[in-house]
N, C-alpha and C positions, 0 to 999 in steps of 0.2 A: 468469592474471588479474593486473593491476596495484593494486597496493594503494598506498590513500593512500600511506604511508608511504615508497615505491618513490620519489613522483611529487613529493611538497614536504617532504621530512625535519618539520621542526615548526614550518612554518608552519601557517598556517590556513586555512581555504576556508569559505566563506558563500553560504549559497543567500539569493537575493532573489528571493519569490512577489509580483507585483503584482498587488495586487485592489483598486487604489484607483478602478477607474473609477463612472461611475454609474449604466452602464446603460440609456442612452437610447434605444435601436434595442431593445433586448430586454425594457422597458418596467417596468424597475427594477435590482434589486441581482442579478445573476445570478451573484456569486460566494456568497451564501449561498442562492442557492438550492436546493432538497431532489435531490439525484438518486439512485435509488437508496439511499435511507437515510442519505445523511450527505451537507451543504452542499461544494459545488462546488468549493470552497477546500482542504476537506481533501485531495481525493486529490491535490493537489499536494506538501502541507506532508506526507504518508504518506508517498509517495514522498522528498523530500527528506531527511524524519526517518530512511529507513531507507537512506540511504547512508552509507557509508563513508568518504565521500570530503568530506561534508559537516560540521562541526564544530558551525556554530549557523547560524539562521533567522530572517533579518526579513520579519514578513510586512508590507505595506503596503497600509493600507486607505482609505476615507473616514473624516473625522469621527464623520460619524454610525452609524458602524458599531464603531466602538471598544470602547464597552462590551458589545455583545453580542458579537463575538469574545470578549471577554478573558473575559467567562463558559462560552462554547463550550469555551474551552481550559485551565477549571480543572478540568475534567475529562478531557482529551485528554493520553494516555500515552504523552509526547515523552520520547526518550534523550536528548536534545541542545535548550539554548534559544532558545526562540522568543519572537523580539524581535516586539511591535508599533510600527509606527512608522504616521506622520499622510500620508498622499498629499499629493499638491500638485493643479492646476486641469491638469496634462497629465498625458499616461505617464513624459512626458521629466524631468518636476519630483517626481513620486512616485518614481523610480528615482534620482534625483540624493536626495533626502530619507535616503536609505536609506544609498545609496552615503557620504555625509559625516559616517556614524554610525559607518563600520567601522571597526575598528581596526587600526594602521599597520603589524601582523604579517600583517595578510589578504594571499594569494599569488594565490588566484584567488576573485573572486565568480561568481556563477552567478546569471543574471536569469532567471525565468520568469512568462509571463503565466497567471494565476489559470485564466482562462477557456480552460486546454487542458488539460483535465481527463486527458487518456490520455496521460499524460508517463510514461517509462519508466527503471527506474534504469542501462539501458542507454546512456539517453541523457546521463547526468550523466558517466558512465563513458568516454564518447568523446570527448564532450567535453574531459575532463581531459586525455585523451593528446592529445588537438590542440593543446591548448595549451604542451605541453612545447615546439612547434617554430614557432608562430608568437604574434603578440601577442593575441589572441582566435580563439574559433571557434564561430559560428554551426550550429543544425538548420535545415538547407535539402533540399528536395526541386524536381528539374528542373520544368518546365512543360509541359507533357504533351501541352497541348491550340492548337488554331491561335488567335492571339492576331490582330484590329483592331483600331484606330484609326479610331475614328469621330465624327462630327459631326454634332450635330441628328439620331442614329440612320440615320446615311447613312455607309458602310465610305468611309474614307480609302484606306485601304492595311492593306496585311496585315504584321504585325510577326515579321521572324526569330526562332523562338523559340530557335534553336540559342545555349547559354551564357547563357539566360536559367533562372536559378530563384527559386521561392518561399520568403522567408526565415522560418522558423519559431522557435517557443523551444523548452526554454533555449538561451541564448548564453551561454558562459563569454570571459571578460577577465581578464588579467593586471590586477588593483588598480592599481598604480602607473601603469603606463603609461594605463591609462581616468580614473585623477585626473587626470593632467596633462592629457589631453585637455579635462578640464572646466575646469579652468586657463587654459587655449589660448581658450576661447571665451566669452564674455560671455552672462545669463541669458539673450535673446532670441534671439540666434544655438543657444543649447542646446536651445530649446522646437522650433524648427524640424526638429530630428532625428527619423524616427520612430523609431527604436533607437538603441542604442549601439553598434553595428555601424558604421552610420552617418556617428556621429559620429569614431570611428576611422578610418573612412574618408577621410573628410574630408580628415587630416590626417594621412595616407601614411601608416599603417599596415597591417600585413598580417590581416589577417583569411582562418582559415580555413574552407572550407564542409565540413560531416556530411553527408553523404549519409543523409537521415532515409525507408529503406524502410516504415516502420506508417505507420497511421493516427495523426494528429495535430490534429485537428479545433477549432478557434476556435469558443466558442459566443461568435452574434453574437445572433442571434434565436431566438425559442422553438422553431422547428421543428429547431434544430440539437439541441436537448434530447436530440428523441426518435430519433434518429439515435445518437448517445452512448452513450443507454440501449440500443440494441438493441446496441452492439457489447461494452457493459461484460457485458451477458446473457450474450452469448457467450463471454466470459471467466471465467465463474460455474459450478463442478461441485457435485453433491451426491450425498452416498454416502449406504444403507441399510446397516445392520450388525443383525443380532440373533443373540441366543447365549440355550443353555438348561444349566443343568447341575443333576444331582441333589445333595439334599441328605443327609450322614450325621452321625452323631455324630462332633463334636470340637468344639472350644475356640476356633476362631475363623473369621469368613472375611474375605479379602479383596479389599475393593471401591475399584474405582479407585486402587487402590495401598496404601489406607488399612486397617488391621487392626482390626473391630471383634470384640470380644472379646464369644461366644455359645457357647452349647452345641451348634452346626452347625459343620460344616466342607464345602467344596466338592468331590464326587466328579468328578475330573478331574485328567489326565494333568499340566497346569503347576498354579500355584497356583489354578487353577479360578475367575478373577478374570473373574465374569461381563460386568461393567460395562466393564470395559478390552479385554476379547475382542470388546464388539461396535461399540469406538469401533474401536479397528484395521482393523473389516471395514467399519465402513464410511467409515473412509479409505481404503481399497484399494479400496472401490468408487467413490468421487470421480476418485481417482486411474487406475480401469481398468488394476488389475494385479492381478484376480484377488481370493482371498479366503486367510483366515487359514490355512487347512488347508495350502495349497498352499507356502506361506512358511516355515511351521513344522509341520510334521508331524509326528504320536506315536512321536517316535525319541527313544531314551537323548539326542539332544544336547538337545533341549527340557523331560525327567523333570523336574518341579518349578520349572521356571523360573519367576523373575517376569513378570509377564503384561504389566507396564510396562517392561520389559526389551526384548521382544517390539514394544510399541510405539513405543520410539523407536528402533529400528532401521526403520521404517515410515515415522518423522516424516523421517526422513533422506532420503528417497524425493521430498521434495516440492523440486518444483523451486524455484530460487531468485526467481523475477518470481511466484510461486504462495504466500499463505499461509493459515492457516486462521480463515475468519470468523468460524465458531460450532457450538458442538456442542451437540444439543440429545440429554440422555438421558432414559429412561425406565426405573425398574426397577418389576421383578413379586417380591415379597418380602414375606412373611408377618411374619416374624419372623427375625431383631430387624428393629427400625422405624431406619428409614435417615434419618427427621431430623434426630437429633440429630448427626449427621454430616456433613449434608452439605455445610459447612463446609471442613470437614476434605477431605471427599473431593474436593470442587475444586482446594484448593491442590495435595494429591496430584497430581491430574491437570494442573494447569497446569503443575506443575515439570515432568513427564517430558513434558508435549509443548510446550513453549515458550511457552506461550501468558498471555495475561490471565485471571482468573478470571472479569470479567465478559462475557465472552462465552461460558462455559460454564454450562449450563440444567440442572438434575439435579431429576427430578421421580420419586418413586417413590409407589406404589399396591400394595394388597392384591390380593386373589381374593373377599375379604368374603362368604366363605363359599358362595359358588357352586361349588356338586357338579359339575355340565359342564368347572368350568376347576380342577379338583384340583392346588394348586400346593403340598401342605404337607408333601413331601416332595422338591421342587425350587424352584429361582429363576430370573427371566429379566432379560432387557433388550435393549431396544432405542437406537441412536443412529444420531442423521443427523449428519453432519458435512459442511458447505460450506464449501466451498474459491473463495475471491477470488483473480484477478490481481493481484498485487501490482505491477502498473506498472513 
């Protein structure tokens, strides 16, 4: 794999997300629009945030969109910053807005349009190497289909499709050399470009084409929405996990990694850490490899293990375009009461599996004295754990 540091020693590199359009064919703002639980925009700036190769982020909006971004993203959990900047009345002038803000260390920017929600970190990453050996390089996919030319809906002639393809985003550009190009050409001559490709072109440079094999889908109009949604579905796993274990005399047990200090202890083979036994199972059931038994089994090598030990050997399992959305627990426990913990027991759980706290749900309940579910000399719990394409 090529790592930043392989590909520009210590320069810089800068994703540019454009969402400054307005949305008139799709009959408003369709970069915040809702897909799937989070506005349109984000799985761009996700993906961007979570490459390597990326440093910081301008995203580029309307006016009137300003202040509700910039509320969206005092909450939004960026490693790296995210600049807002103002669009201009084209693509060509919201991407030149952005472009004349970078700073004169940047090696390569990276332009992508808002509204191609299924961007992939694969594709920032081929990007990069393309551009080791020419002055930009475009996500392009061939033309597939028989192309006319026609008049007043009357076929002209039919267009060779061979060497023809469709240009897609992102496009990566060497900075300097795409300044001078904006240099080389005066504001009106700029507007007329649809990309920055383009405009390099224009002006004999080499540009190289990615052969982009996924889906890359432009929402133009609403019915592209639901198109989106059925493939982001098919990119979405969800695991069951539940665990039971008896309870004996001792001095503590522990849950989600966390040691609460009780007069029970967990009868079982590792630390008997019921809560983390059935987030593991049911990551390996998201994931379809199996369940906890089969990974770890009541041999001398597992006696007393930690149960979170066990888990991130599991989290290591997830592919790297795969992360995890949300874990929703449930525990079944008498006594002690899991309240005032469980605090405590998330950040546990977020440290050993990589994650945010607020995406993880931890809800626990009694048996409240119901004879048919005798739970007062055991404990249980249940977790789903969904797992997102991380693009």
């Amino acid at each position: 794999m090529v790592t930043r540091c392989l590909l520009y020693n210590n320069m810089m590199n800068i994703g540019v997300i454009v969402a400054g359009g307005t949305g008139e064919r799709f009959g408003g703002h369709k970069q915040t629009t809702i897909l799937n639980n989070k506005p349109v925009y984000q799985y761009s700036l996700d993906v961007f945030n979570g490459s390597d190769l990326i440093d910081s982020i301008y995203l580029v909006l309307p006016k009137d969109l300003l202040v509700e971004i910039k509320k969206d993203l005092s909450t939004y959990n960026s490693s790296k910053p995210v600049i807002l900047c103002e669009g201009g009345e084209t693509r060509s002038e919201s991407v030149y807005n952005a472009i004349k803000q970078l700073d004169s260390n940047t090696k390569i920017v990276f332009i992508h349009d808002a509204a191609r929600p299924l961007i992939k970190n694969e594709h920032i990453r081929n990007l990069a190497i393309a551009c080791q050996k020419s002055d930009g390089a475009i996500l392009a996919h061939p033309v597939s289909d028989t192309l006319k030319k026609i008049n007043d809906d009357i076929v002209e002639f039919t267009v060779d499709r061979n060497n023809l393809w469709l240009a897609e985003t992102p496009q990566a550009f060497n900075l300097n050399i795409l300044n001078s190009c904006y240099d080389n050409v005066d504001t009106n001559d700029r507007k007329a470009f649809t990309d920055e490709a383009s405009l390099m072109e224009h002006l004999g440079y080499k540009i190289q084409v990615v052969h982009n094999k996924s889906e890359n889908i432009k929402i133009t109009e609403k019915e592209d929405l639901e198109l989106i949604k059925s493939r982001l579905y098919n990119q979405n796993k969800v695991g069951i996990g539940v665990d039971f274990h008896s309870l004996i005399q001792g001095e503590y047990l522990i849950v989600g990694g966390h040691k609460i200090n009780c007069e029970f202890s967990s009868d079982a083979h590792s630390d008997g850490d019921v809560l983390t036994h059935a987030v593991t199972d049911a990551l390996l059931g998201a994931l379809n490899l199996g369940d906890i038994g089969e990974h770890f089994p009541n041999t001398p090598e597992y006696l007393n293990i930690s149960s979170t030990e066990l888990l991130k050997k599991i989290i290591k399992k997830i592919p790297k375009d795969t992360k995890i959305a949300m874990v929703d627990i449930s525990i079944v426990l008498n006594d002690p009461k899991i309240s005032p913990h469980k605090k405590d027991i998330k950040t546990s759980l977020s440290e050993a599996m990589g994650i945010n706290e607020d995406i993880i749900s931890i809800k626990a309940t009694t048996t409240n004295g119901l004879k048919f579910l005798d739970m007062s000399n055991g404990w249980g719990c249940e977790a789903i754990v969904a797992l997102n394409h991380a693009n």
